[in-house]
C-alpha positions in Angstrom: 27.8 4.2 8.5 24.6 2.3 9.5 22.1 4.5 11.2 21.8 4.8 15.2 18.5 6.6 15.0 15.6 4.1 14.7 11.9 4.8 15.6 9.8 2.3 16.5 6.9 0.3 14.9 6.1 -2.6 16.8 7.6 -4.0 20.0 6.5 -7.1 21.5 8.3 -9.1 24.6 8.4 -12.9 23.7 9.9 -16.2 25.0 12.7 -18.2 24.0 12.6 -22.3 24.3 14.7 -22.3 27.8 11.2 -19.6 28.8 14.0 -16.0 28.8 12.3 -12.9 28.0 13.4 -10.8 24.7 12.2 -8.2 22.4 11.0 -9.0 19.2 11.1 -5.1 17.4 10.6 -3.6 13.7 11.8 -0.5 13.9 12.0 2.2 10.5 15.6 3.4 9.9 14.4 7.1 8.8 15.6 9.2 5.8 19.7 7.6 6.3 18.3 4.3 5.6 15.7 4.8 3.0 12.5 5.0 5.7 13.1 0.9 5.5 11.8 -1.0 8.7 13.8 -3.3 9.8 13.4 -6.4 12.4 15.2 -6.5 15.8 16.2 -8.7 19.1 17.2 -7.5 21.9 17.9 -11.1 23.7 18.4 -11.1 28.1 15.7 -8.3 28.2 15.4 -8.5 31.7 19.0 -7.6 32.3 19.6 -5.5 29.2 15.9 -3.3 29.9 16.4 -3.9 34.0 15.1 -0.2 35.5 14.0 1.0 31.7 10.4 1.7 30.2 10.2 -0.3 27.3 10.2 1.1 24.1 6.6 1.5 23.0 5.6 2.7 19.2 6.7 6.0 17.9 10.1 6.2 20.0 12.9 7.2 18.8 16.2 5.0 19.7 19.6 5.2 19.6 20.4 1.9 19.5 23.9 0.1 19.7 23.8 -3.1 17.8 25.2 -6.0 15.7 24.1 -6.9 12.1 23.2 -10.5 11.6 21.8 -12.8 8.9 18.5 -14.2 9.5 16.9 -16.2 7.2 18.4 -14.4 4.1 17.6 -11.1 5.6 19.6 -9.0 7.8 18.5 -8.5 11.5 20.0 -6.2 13.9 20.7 -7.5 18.0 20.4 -4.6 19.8 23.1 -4.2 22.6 21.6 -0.8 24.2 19.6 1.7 23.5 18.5 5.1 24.6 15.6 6.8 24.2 15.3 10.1 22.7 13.0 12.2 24.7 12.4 16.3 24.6 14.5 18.4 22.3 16.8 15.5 21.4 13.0 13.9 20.5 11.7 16.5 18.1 14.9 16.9 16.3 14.8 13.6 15.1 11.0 13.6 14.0 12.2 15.4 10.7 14.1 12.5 9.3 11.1 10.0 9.8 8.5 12.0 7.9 8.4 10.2 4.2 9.9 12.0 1.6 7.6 12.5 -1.4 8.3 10.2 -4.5 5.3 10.9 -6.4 5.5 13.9 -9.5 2.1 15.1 -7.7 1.3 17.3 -10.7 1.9 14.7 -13.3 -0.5 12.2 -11.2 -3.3 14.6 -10.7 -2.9 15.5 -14.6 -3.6 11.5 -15.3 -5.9 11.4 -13.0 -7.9 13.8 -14.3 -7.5 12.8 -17.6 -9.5 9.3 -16.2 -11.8 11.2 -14.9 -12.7 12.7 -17.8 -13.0 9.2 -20.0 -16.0 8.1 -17.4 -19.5 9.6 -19.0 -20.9 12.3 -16.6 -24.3 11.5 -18.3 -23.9 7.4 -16.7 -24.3 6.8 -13.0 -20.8 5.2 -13.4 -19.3 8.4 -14.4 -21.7 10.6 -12.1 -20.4 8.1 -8.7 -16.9 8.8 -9.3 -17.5 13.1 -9.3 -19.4 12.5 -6.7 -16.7 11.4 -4.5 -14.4 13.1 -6.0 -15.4 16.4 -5.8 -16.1 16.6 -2.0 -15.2 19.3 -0.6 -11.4 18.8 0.5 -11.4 15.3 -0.6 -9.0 15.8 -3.3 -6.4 17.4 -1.3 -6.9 14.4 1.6 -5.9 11.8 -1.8 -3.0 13.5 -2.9 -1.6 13.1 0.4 -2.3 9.9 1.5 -0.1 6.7 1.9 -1.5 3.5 -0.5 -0.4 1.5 2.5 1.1 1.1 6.5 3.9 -1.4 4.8 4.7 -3.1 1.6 4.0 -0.7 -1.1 3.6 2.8 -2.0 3.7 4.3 2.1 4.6 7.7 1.1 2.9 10.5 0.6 0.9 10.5 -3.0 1.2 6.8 -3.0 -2.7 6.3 -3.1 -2.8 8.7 -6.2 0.0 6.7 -8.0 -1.8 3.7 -7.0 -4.5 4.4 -8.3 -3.7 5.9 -11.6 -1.6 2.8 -12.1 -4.2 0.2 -11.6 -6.6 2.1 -13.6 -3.9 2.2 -16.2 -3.0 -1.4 -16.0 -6.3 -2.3 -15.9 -7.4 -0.6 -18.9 -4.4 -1.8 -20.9 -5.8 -5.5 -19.8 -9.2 -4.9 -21.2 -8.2 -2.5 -24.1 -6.1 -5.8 -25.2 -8.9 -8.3 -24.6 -11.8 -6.2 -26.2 -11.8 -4.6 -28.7 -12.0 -6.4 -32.8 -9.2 -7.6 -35.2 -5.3 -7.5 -34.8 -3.4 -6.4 -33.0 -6.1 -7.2 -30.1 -6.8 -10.2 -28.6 -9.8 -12.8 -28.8 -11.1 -16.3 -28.3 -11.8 -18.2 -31.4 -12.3 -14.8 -32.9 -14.5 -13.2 -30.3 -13.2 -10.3 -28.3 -14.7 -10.3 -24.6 -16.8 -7.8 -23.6 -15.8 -5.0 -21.5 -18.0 -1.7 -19.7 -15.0 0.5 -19.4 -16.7 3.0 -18.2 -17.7 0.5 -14.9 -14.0 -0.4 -14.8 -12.6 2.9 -15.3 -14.8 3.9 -12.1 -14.3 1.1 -10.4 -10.1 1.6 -10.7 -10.4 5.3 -9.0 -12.9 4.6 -6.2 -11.6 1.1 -5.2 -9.0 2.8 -2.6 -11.1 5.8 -1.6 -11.6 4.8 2.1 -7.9 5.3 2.8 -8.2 8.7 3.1 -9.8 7.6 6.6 -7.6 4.8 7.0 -4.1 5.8 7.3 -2.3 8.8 8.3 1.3 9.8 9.2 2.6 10.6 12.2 5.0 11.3 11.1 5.8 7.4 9.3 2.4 6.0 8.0 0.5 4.7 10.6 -3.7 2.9 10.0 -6.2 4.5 12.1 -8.9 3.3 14.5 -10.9 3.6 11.1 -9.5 0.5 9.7 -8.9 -1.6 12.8 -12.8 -1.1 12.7 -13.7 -1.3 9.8 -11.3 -1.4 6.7 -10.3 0.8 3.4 -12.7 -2.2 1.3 -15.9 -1.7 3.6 -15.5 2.1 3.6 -15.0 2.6 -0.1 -18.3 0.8 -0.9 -20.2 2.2 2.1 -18.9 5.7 0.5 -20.1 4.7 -3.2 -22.7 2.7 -1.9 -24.6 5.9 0.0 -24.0 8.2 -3.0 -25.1 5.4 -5.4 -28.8 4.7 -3.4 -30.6 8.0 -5.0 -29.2 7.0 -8.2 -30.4 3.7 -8.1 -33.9 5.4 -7.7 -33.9 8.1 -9.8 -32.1 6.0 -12.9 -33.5 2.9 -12.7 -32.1 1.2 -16.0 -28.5 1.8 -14.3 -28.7 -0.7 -11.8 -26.9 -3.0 -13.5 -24.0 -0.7 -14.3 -24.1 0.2 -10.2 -24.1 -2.6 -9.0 -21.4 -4.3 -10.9 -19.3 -0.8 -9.9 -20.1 -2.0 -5.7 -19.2 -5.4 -6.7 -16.0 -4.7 -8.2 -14.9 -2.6 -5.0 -16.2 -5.4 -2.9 -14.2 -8.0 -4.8 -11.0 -5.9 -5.6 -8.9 -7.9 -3.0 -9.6 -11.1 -5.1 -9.9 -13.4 -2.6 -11.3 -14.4 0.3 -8.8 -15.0 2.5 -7.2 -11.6 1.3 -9.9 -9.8 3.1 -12.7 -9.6 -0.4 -16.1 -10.3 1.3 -16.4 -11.5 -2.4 -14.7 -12.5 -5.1 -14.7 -11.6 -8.8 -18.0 -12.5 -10.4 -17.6 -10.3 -13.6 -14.9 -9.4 -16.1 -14.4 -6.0 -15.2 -14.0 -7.1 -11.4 -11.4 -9.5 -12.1 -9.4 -7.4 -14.3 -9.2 -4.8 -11.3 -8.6 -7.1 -8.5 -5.3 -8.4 -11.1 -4.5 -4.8 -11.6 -4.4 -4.1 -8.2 -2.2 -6.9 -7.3 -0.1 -6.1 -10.2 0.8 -2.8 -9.1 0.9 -3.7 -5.1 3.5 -6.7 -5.7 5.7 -4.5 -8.3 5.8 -1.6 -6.3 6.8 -4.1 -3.0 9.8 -5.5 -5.8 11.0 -2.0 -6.3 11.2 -0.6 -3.3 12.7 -3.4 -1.7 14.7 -4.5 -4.2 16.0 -0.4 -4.4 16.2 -0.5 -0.3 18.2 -3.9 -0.5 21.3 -2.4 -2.9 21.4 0.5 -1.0 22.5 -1.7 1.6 24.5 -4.0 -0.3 25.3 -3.5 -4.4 26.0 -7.4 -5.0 22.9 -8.9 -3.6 21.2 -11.0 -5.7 17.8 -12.4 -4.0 15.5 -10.6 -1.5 14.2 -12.6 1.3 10.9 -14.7 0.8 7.9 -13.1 2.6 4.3 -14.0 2.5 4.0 -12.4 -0.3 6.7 -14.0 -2.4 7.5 -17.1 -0.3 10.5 -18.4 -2.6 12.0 -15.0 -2.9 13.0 -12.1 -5.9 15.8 -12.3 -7.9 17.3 -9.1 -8.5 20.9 -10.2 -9.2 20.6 -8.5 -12.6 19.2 -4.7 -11.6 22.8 -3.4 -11.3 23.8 -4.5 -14.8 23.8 -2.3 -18.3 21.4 -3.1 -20.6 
């Protein structure tokens, strides 16, 4: 049975062609449904929501609907609704709060163990304890969401993030530079890499989303990043501890600033909010990890949310991100 219980996310009234008011919702469908969001109409709002308040982000609906197909992805039409206020409210709140899917210990073990591969003797290595080791910062990591939507929104998904990309991107360089089989090299010449830089540059690239997202109880962004953004406030972070450094070791410029570029430049594009874009190896290797591990983890949990729903599909809907669709037809099938 479908679930009744939806909390909102976003609600905006729009127009249709003949200029009637709807709804146009996304609404999260809560531990029965996976914690997926899914999008909403509620057409003849002003007769359907005629002596209502209309729903606003954070309430809790009951909702009576039909399931539709739009676009290749379902859509509900909502028929009614009630909201869910006082006692009925704060029962519900439990089965929106994200369960964990993260093995917290075994991520903070890896973690560490990158930690412990950057040189406490380079500023690269020095940068990343720095942050690090703030008082109550670790704690603040462990917990947070890697994102609002899309990937990783559950609590620990910025530690898994970030151990993956630091794992993928060292996998990357480890292939590209080091000598003789089995890596790999052009015309014979393996490419340079400073892993300490990228290593560093893997685990403080997300930092600022400690500030930028919270739960409450699904994973919501904060003023912080309607400001200002997880990019700007990771380098402003690494940037302020980095300026003494930058005095006091001298000879390490280099190595610090191509640690603030690649935290700049991580999103790999312009248009996909990098102020820069990859001007060094070790930048570009962690703006492609970063993707890498984003886009997968957006596969998998859709792709897991989508045969929950229904065993035989075979495509999930093309979004922004993967505007001609993923084929998942296979996922059900032994190996």
């Amino acid at each position: 049975m479908p679930p009744t219980h939806v909390m909102v996310r976003s609600f905006e009234i729009r127009k249709t062609r003949r200029g009637d008011n709807y709804a146009s919702l996304r609404m999260n469908l809560g531990d029965a449904g996976g914690f997926a969001d899914i999008d909403a109409r509620i057409w003849d709002f002003d007769r359907v929501c005629a002596g209502r308040d209309v729903p606003t982000p954070g309430d809790v609906l009951q909702v009576d609907y039909r399931e539709e197909d739009y676009n290749g992805r379902p859509q509900w039409i909502v028929q009614d609704w009630r909201r869910l206020d006082g006692p009925d409210r704060e029962a519900s709140l439990e089965h929106f709060v994200p369960t964990g899917r993260v093995d917290l210990a075994d991520y903070a073990r890896r973690l560490e163990a990158l930690i412990d591969q950057t040189n406490p003797a380079r500023a690269a290595g020095m940068l990343v304890r720095m942050i690090y080791d703030r008082a109550g910062f670790r704690e603040a990591f462990y917990k947070s969401p890697a994102a609002r939507d899309h990937h990783q929104a559950y609590p620990g998904g910025l530690l898994e993030h970030t151990v993956n990309v630091a794992t993928v991107a060292l996998a990357m360089a480890d292939a590209y530079a080091q000598s003789g089989a089995p890596g790999l090299s052009f015309n014979s010449d393996p490419i340079h890499i400073d892993r300490q830089v990228l290593i560093a540059a893997a685990l403080l690239h997300d930092v600022g989303k400690v500030e930028t997202y919270c739960f409450s109880p699904l994973p919501e962004i904060t003023e912080a990043q309607r400001w200002e953004g997880h990019l700007v406030i990771s380098y402003a972070w690494v940037r302020e501890a980095a300026t003494p450094l930058l005095a006091e070791m001298p000879g390490s410029a280099d190595e610090i600033n191509m640690l603030l570029h690649c935290i700049l430049a991580h999103h790999g594009q312009l248009e996909f909010g990098s102020p820069t874009v990859p001007a060094c190896a070790e930048a570009f290797l962690l703006s492609q990890a970063d993707m890498t591990d984003a886009r997968l983890a957006e596969i998998a949990e859709t792709g897991a949310e989508a045969l929950a729903r229904d065993p035989q599909t075979r495509w999930l809907p093309r979004n922004n991100h993967f505007p001609g669709g993923v084929f998942i037809g296979g996922w059900n099938e032994k190996e």
